[in-house]
C-alpha positions in Angstrom: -18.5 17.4 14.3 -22.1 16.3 13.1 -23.4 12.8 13.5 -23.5 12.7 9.6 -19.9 14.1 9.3 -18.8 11.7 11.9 -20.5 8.9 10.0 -19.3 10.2 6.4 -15.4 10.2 8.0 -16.3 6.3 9.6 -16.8 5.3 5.9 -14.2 6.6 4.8 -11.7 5.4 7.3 -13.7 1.5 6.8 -12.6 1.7 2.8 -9.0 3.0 4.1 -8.6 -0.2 6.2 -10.4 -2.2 3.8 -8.1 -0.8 0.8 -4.6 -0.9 2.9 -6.0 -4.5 4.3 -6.1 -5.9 0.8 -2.5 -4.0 -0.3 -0.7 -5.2 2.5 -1.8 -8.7 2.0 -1.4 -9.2 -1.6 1.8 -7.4 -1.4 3.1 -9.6 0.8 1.8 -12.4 -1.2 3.4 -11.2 -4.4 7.0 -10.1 -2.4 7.6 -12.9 -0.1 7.9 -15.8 -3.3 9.8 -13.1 -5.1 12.3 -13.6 -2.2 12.4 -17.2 -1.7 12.6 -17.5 -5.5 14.2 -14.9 -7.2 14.2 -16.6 -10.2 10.2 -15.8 -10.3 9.8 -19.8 -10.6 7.4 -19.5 -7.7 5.1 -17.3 -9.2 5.4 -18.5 -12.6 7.0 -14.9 -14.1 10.1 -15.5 -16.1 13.0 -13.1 -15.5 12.6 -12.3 -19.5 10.1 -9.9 -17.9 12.9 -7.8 -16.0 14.8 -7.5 -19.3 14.5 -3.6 -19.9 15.3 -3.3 -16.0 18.2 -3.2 -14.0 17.3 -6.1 -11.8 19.0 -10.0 -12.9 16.6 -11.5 -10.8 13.1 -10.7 -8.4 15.2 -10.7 -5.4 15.6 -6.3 -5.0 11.5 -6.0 -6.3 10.6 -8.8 -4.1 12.4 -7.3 -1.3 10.9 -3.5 -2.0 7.4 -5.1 -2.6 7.6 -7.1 0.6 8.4 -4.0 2.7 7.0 -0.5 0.7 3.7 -2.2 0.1 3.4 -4.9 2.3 5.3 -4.1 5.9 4.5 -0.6 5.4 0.4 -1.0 4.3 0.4 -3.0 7.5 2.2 -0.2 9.9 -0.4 2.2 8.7 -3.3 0.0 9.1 -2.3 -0.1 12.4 -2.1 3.5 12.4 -5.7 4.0 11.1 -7.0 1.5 14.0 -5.6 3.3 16.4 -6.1 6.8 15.0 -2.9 8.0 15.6 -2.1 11.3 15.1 -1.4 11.9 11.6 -2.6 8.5 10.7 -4.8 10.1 7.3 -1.3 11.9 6.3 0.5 7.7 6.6 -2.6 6.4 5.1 -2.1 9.1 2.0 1.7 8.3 1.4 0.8 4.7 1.3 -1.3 5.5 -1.7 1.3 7.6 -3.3 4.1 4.9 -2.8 2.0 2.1 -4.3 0.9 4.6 -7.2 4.9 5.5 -7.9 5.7 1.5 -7.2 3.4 0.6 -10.2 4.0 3.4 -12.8 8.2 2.4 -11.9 7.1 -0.7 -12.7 5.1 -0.3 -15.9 8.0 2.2 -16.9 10.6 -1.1 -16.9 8.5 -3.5 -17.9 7.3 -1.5 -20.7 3.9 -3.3 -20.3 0.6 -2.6 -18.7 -1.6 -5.5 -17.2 -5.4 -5.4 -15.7 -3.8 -5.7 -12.2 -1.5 -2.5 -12.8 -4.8 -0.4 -13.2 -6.5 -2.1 -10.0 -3.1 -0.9 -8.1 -3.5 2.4 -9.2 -7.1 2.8 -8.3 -5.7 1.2 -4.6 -3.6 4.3 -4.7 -6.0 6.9 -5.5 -8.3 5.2 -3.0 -5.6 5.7 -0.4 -4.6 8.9 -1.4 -8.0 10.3 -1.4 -9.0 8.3 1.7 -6.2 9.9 3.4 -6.5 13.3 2.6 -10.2 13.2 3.5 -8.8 11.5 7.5 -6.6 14.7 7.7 -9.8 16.2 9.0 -10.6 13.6 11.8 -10.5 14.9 15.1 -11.1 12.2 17.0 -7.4 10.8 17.0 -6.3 8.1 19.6 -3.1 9.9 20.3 0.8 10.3 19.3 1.8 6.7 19.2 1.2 3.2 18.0 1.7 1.8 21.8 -1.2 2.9 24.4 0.8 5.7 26.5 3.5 6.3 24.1 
């Protein structure tokens, strides 16, 4: 691999971490009051909001949040630090699960906010990002754990 190609994929791998930095943390930001409060009190949403869903409260979205976006971004930060094997295909799938996370969302709400269109460029990021890292060759090894 060139110097410049080698550069070009540091970039990229810089705005993955940056990108699954800021998802994990503001997913967990958003998920973890959603389960302490479910009844959105915390956060200041009323429950009126999950009216055309199937959710009563922000317990089950709080708790999805909390771990598809927020757990999960974290794992495959990790990942991308380590260059694990695989880690642009983890880093991809991220992007599509926040993507599908905010059209589901939009879909029940049946609204669309300034943040939903910041979470779907997070996605694309991510899903860009990570198909771009498929091509990195210089991979840390098969696990998160040195040795494994």
């Amino acid at each position: 691999m060139a110097a410049g190609d080698r550069n070009n994929m540091k970039m990229v791998r810089v705005l993955a971490l940056i990108t699954l930095g800021f998802l994990g943390v503001t997913s967990l930001m958003g998920g973890i009051p959603m389960i302490l409060d479910p009844s959105g009190g915390m956060l200041h949403m009323p429950l009126s909001l999950l009216a055309h869903s199937p959710f009563h409260s922000f317990l089950i979205p709080g708790i999805v949040l909390s771990t598809a976006n927020g757990a999960l971004s974290v794992v495959v930060f990790v990942t991308a630090v380590r260059r694990v094997t695989g880690y642009g295909n983890f880093v991809a799938l991220q992007g599509f699960a926040i993507a599908g996370w905010i059209t589901v969302e939009v879909v029940l709400l049946q609204a669309v906010v300034w943040a939903h269109y910041v979470y779907w460029a997070v996605g694309l990021v991510l899903i860009v990002s990570g198909s771009v890292l498929r091509r990195d060759r210089r991979v840390g090894g098969p696990g998160l754990v040195a040795g494994v």
